[in-house]
C-alpha positions as CSV (number, residue, x, y, z in Angstrom):
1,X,101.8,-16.2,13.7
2,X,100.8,-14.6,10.4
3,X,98.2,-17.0,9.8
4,X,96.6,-16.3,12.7
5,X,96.6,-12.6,11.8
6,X,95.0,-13.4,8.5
7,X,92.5,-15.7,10.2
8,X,91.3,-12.9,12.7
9,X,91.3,-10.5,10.3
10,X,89.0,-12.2,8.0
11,X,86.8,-13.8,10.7
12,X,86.6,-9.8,11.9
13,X,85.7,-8.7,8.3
14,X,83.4,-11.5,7.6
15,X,81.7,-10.4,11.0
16,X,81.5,-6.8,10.2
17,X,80.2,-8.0,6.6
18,X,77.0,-10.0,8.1
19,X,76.2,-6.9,10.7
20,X,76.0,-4.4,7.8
21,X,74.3,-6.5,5.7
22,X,72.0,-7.3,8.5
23,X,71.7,-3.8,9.6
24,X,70.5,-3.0,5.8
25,X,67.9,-5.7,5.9
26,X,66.7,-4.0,8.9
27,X,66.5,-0.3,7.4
28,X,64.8,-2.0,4.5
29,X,62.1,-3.0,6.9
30,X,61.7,-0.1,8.5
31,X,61.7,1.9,5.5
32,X,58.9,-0.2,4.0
33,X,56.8,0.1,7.3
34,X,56.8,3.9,7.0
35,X,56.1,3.4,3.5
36,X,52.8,1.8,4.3
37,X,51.5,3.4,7.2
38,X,52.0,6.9,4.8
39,X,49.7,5.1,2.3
40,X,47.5,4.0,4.6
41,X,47.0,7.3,6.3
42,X,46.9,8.7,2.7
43,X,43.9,5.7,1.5
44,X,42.1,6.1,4.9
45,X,42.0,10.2,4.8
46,X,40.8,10.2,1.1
47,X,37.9,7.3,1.9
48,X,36.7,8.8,4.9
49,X,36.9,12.5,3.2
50,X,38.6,14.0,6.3
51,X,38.4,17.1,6.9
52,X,41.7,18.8,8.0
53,X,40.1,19.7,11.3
54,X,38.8,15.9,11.8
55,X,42.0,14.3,10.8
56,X,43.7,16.8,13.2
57,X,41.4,15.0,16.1
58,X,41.5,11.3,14.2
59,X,45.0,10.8,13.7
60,X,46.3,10.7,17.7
61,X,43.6,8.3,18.3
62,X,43.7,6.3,15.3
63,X,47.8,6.1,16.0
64,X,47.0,5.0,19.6
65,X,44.2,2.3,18.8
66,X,46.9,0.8,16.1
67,X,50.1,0.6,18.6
68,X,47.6,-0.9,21.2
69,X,46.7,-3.0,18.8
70,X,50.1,-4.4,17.6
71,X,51.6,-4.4,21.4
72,X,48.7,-7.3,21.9
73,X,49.4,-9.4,18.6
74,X,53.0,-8.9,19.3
75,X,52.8,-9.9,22.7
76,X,50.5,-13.0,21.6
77,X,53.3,-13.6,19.0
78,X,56.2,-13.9,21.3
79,X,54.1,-16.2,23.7
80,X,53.3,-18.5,20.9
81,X,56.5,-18.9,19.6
82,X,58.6,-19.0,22.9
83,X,56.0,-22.1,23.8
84,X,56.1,-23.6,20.4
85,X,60.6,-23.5,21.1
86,X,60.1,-25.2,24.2
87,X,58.2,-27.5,23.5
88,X,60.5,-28.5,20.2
89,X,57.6,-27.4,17.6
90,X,54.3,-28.1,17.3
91,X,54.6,-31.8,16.9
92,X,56.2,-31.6,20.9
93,X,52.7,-29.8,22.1
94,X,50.6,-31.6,24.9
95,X,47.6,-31.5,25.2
96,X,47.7,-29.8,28.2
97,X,49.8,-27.2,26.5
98,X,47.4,-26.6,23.4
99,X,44.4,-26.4,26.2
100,X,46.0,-23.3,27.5
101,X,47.0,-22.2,24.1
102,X,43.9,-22.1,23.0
103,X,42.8,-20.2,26.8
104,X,45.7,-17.6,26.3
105,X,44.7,-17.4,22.3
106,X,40.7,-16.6,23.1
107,X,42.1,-13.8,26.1
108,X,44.2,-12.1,23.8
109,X,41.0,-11.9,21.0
110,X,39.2,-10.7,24.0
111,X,41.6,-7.8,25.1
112,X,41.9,-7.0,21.1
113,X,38.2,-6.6,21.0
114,X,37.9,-4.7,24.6
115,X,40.2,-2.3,22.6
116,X,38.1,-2.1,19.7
117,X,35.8,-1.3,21.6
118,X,37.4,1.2,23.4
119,X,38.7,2.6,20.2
120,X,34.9,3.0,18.6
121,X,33.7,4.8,22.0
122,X,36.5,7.5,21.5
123,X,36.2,7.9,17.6
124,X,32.7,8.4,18.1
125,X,33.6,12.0,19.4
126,X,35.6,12.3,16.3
127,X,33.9,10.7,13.5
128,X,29.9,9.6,12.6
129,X,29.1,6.1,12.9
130,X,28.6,5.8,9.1
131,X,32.6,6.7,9.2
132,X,33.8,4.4,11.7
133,X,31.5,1.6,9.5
134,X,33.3,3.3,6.4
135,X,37.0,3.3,8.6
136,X,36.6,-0.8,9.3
137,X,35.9,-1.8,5.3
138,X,38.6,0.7,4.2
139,X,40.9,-0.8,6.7
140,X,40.0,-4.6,5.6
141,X,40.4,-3.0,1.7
142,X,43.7,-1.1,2.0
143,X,44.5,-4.5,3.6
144,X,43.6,-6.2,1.0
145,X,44.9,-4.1,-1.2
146,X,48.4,-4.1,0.3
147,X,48.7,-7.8,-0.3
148,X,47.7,-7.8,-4.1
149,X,50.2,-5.8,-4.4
150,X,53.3,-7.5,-2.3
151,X,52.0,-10.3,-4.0
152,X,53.0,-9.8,-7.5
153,X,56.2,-8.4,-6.6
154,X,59.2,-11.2,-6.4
């Protein structure tokens, strides 16, 4: 009887152990997204020289045009990985299968570019087209960037 207090006792701390720990590994993450989309609103506002007035106009849209953007590659994400699971990996893909892959990956470049798209046509109220030209290389260079950096860290 005491044994089997012991063992659900520790099998309850071991349990509570790996959900903190796993809760911590999720704050981490979240804390390090905020961390870059602060540095990347601070890179973007210096390079395009934002006035506070612009940014004030930019920033709603801007934040709309990224969270569009993510729900797609997250959604393509998801799709690609619960298909690659049931199929048992790559290796288990038909043909058939990597046909329609292929469909559903050139569809979800499309509806990332009809957003882009849309995106440009509303800036363009906001910002000159020499900024959203100057918006698109900062973007690709902060990305850049962004990796150098993770990069050298362990």
């Amino acid at each position: 009887m005491i044994n089997m207090k012991k063992i659900l006792f520790f099998t309850s701390l071991l349990f509570f152990i790996s959900f903190l720990a796993n809760a911590q590994k999720q704050k981490k993450k979240q804390v390090r997204g905020e961390k870059i989309k602060a540095l990347k609103i601070a890179f973007l506002t210096q390079e395009l020289n934002l006035t506070a007035e612009v940014a004030q106009q930019f920033w709603p849209v801007y934040n709309t045009h990224e969270e569009n953007l993510d729900l797609l590659r997250n959604k393509g994400r998801a799709a690609i990985r619960k298909q690659l699971k049931n199929d048992g990996g790559f290796e288990g893909l038909s043909e058939e299968d990597a046909k329609i892959f292929v469909k559903n990956k050139l569809d979800l470049d499309n509806q990332i570019l009809l957003e882009k798209m849309s995106f440009t046509k509303k800036i363009a109220k906001v910002l000159t087209y020499k900024q959203i030209l100057k918006l698109q290389l900062s973007e690709r260079d902060f990305a850049r960037e962004l990796m150098r950096k993770y990069r050298k860290k362990p």
